[in-house]
C-alpha positions in Angstrom: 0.0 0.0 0.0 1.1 3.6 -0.7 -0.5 7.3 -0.2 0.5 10.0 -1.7 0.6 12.9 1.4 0.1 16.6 -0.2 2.1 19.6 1.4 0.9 22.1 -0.4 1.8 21.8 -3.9 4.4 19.3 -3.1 3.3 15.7 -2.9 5.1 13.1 -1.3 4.4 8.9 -1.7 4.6 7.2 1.2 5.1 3.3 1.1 3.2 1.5 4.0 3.5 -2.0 3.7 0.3 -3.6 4.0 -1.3 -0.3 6.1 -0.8 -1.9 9.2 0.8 1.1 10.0 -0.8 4.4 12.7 -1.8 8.0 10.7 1.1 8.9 13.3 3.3 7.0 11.9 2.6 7.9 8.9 3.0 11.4 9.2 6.5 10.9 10.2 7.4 9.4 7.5 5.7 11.9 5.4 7.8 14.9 6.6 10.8 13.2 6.4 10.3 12.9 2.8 8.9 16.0 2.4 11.9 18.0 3.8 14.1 15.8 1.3 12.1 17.0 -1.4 12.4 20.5 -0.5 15.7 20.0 0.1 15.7 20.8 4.0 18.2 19.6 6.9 16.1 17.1 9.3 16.2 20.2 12.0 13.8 21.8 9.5 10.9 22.7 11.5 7.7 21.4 10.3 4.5 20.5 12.3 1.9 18.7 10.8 -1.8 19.6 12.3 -3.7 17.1 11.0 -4.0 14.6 7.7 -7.5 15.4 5.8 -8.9 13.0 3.2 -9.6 13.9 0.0 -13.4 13.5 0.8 -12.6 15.5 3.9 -12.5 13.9 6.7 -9.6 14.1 9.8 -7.9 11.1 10.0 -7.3 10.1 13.6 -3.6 9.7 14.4 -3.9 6.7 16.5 -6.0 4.9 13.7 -4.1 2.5 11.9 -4.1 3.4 8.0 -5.5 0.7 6.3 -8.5 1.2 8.2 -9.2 5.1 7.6 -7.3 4.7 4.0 -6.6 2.9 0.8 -3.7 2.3 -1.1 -3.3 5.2 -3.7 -4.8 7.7 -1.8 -4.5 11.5 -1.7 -4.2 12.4 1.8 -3.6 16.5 2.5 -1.3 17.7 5.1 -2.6 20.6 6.7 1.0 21.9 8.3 2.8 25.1 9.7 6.1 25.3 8.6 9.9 27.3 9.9 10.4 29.1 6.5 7.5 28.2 3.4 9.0 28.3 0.1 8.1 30.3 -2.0 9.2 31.2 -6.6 9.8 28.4 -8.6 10.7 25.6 -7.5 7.7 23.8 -7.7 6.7 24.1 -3.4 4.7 25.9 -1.7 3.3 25.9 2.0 2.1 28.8 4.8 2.9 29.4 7.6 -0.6 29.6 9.3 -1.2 26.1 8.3 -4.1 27.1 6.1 -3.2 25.4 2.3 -6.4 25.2 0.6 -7.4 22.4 -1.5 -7.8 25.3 -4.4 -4.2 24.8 -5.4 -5.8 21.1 -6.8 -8.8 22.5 -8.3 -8.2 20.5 -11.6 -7.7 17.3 -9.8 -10.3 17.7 -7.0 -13.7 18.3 -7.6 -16.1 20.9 -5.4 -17.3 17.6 -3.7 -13.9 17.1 -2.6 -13.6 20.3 -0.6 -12.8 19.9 2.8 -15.5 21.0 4.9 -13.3 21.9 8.0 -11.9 25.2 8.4 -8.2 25.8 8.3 -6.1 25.5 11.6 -6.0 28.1 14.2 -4.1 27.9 17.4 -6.9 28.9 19.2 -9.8 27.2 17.9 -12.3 24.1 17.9 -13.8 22.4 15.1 -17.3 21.4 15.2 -18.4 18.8 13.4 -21.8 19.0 12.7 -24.3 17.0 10.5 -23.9 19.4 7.9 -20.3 19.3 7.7 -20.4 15.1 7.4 -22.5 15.4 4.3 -19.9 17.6 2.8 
């Protein structure tokens, strides 16, 4: 099984085996490969908020992968970052952890949208009826 994990414009595959792996785990993996695509020192800070599917939905860190995800998926880091790149090279990331699904709007359809809103330090996400049929 392998996801592909999105950083912003940068995407990353991750091999996992047979899945039997946690989101957390996962997620380790991902920034590691991430900073060696972006050419970064393993110091590079990055923090990863939380994993979103491409139907929406928060994966739980302490699921195990195969359970919440299949192989081949698109999985979106939403992430805050020491120093987001920014010109040419292809990457791109903010530093208030709020990359939008827009940057894929020719790959993802409206339907895909995530119907969370971006991270804040200070803030709660409700999950409401609503936002599950989104």
């Amino acid at each position: 099984m392998k996801v592909t994990v999105c950083f912003g414009r940068t995407r990353v595959v991750v091999p996992c085996g047979n899945g039997n792996i946690k989101v957390n785990s996962l997620i380790q993996q991902a920034v590691m490969r991430y900073k060696k695509a972006i050419a970064k020192d393993p110091g590079y800070w990055l923090q990863v908020h939380r994993l979103e599917h491409g139907d929406g939905g928060i994966l739980d860190v302490d699921d195990v992968l195969c359970d919440v995800a299949d192989d081949k998926d698109r999985l979106v880091a939403v992430y805050d970052e020491q120093d987001p790149q920014h010109g040419g090279d292809g990457t791109s990331a903010s530093s208030t952890g709020t990359q939008s699904p827009d940057l894929f709007a020719g790959e993802i359809n409206s339907s895909n949208m995530s119907a969370f809103q971006p991270y804040q330090a200070a803030s709660e996400i409700e999950v409401t009826p609503s936002a599950l049929r989104t």
